[in-house]
N, C-alpha and C positions, 0 to 999 in steps of 0.2 A: 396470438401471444397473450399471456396471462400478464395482469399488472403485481409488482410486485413478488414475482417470480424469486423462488430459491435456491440455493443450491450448495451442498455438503461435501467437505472437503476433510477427507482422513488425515491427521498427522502420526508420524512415523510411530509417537506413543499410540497409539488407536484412538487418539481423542477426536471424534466427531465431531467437527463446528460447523456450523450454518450459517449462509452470509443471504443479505437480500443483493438482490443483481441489481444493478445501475439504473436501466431499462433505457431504451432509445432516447425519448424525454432529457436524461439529464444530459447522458454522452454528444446530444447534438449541443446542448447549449455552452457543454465547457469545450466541446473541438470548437464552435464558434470563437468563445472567448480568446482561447489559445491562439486561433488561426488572426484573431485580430493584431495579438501582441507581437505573433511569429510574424504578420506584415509589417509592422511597424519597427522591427529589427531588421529588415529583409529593406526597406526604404532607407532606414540610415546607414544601412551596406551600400546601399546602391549612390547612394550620395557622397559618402565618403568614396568611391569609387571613380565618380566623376569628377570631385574637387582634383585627387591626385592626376587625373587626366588632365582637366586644364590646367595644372600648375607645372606638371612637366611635359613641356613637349616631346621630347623622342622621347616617350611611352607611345606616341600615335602611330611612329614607321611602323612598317607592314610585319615586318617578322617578330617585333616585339608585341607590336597590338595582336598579332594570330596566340602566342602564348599566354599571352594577360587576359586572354575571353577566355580559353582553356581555364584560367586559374580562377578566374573571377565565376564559372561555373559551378567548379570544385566549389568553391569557398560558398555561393548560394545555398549547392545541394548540403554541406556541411550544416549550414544555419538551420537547416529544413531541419536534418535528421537529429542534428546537435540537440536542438532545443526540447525536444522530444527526451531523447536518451538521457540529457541534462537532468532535467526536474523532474522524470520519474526512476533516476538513482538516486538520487539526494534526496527527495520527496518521500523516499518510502512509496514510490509508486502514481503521484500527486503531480501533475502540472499546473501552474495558476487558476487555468481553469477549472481541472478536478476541484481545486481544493475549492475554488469558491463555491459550486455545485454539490463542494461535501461527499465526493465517488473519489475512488483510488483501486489502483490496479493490482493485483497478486497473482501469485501463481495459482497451478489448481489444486495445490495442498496446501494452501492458505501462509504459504510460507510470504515474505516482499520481494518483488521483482530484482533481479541483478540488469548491471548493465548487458548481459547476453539477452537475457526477456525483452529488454526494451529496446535493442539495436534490431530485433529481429522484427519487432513489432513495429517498430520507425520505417524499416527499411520497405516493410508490404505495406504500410496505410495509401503511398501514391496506386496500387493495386485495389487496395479496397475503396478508395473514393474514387474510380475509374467507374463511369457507369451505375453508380452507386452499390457497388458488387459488396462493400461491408455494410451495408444498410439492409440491405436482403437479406444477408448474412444472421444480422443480429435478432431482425425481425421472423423468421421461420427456422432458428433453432434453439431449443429448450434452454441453452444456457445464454443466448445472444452474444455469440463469440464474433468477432468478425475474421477475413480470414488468418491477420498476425496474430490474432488470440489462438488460435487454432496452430498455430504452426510455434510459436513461442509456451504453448501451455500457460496463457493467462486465461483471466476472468476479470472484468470490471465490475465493482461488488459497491453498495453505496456505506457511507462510511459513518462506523461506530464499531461499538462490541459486536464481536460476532456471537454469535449465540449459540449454549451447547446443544447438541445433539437430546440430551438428558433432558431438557431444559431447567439447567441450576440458573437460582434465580441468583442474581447479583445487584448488592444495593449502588446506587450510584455513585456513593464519597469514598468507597472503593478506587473509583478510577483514577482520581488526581492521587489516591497514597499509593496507587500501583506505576506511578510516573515516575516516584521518588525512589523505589524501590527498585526501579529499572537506573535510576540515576546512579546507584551504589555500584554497581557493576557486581553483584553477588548473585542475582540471581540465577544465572547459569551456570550456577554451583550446585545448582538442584539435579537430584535423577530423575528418571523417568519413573522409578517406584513411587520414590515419594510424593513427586506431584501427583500420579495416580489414588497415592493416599488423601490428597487433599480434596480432590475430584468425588471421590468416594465421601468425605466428609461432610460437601457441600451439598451433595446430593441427601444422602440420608438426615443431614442437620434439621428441615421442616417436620421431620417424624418424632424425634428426640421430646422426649420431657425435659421441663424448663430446667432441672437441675441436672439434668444430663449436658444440656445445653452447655450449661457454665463450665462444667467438669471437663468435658472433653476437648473444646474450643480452649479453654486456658494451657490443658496441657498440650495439645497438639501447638499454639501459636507460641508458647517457649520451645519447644523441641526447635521448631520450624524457622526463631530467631536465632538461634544457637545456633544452629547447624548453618546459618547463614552469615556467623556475628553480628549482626543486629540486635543484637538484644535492649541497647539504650540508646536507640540513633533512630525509632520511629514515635512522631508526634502524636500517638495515638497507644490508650492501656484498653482499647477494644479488639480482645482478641480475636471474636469471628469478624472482627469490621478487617483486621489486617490475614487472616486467614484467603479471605476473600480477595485481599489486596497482590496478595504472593499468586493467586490464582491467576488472577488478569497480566500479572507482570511475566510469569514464565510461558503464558500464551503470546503475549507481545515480544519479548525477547525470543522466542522461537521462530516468527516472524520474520525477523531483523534480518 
């Protein structure tokens, strides 16, 4: 297995991003973390379980207690799969543990998991930690799938910008004005032409003479406000800084 292994995910625009993969290393250390919190919800089930038990007696007769194991099973298995399918819908893909570890889970077109990805992914992990059958899994195939990644069309990918395929370089204070920009709820007002024109922008941008630079980055980021009304609602008169900002944002909102 390579460390820091990669792997390229098409979206429907043909935009080529590259994500780095989790690698064994981190995926063991936030299942652990997970697995600790998922016990200790799994405990105070089990407790609040028993208080209700000694506090009503006929809950103990026979044919009530054969129903109340049947439900209190149910309710177990629920906690197991819940937790799981819970905080990586709401997460964007992210359980306590992902997120402390900094890994979160996508689809293989770089899109975020739904709760279908992640119920299917919940439902085979008692499969794949059988024998350590996702451990093998993740370790002797190219993209360390285990087999719910395989069967749900995930990938566990470690977390930041994904990276273009082109490799456009993007400045960092991009990311926090590309949060804001996803805050407005505009930006999936954008086509897929235009973003491709942005794409093409950023790419060719390091070639440009300095006064090209200016020229084309001011008129391309008023068009690109306009077209979005934004034009006096972002804290920034850098126009390739918000150029770049629209990029990361309709990648993330795509995402979503």
């Amino acid at each position: 297995m390579k460390f820091l292994n990669r792997v390229k995910a098409k979206t429907p625009e043909s935009v080529e991003l590259e994500f780095i993969l989790a690698g064994i290393g981190n995926r063991t250390q936030a299942l652990i973390i997970d697995y600790v919190i998922w016990g200790l919800a799994l405990l105070f089930v089990l407790l609040a379980w028993a208080f209700l038990f000694s506090q009503v007696p006929w809950l103990r007769t026979d044919p009530i207690r054969q129903w109340l194991t049947a439900i209190q099973i149910l309710i177990l298995f629920s906690v197991y799969i819940g937790y799981f399918v819970l905080f990586e819908t709401w997460w964007r893909g992210q359980t306590p543990g992902k997120r402390y570890v900094k890994i979160r889970v996508i689809r293989d077109d770089g899109r975020n998991v739904g709760i279908q990805q992640s119920i299917i992914r919940s439902l085979l992990r008692p499969i794949d930690d059988l024998f350590f059958l996702g451990l093998i899994s993740i370790l002797f195939t190219s993209q360390e799938k285990r087999l719910g990644d395989w069967v749900a069309g995930t990938i566990s990918i470690q977390e930041g910008q994904a990276v273009s395929a082109n490799k456009i370089a993007i400045s960092p204070a991009a990311t926090d004005l590309a949060e804001r920009l996803i805050a407005t709820g505009r930006i999936a007002s954008l086509t897929p032409d235009e973003f491709a024109t942005i794409r093409k922008y950023l790419y060719r941008y390091p070639n440009l003479t300095p006064a090209a630079k200016i020229q084309v980055s001011d008129r391309l980021a008023q068009q690109l406000l306009t077209r979005l009304e934004l034009t006096d609602r972002l804290p920034t008169t850098d126009a390739h800084l918000t150029i770049e900002a629209i990029f990361l944002a309709y990648q993330q909102q795509f995402r979503s």
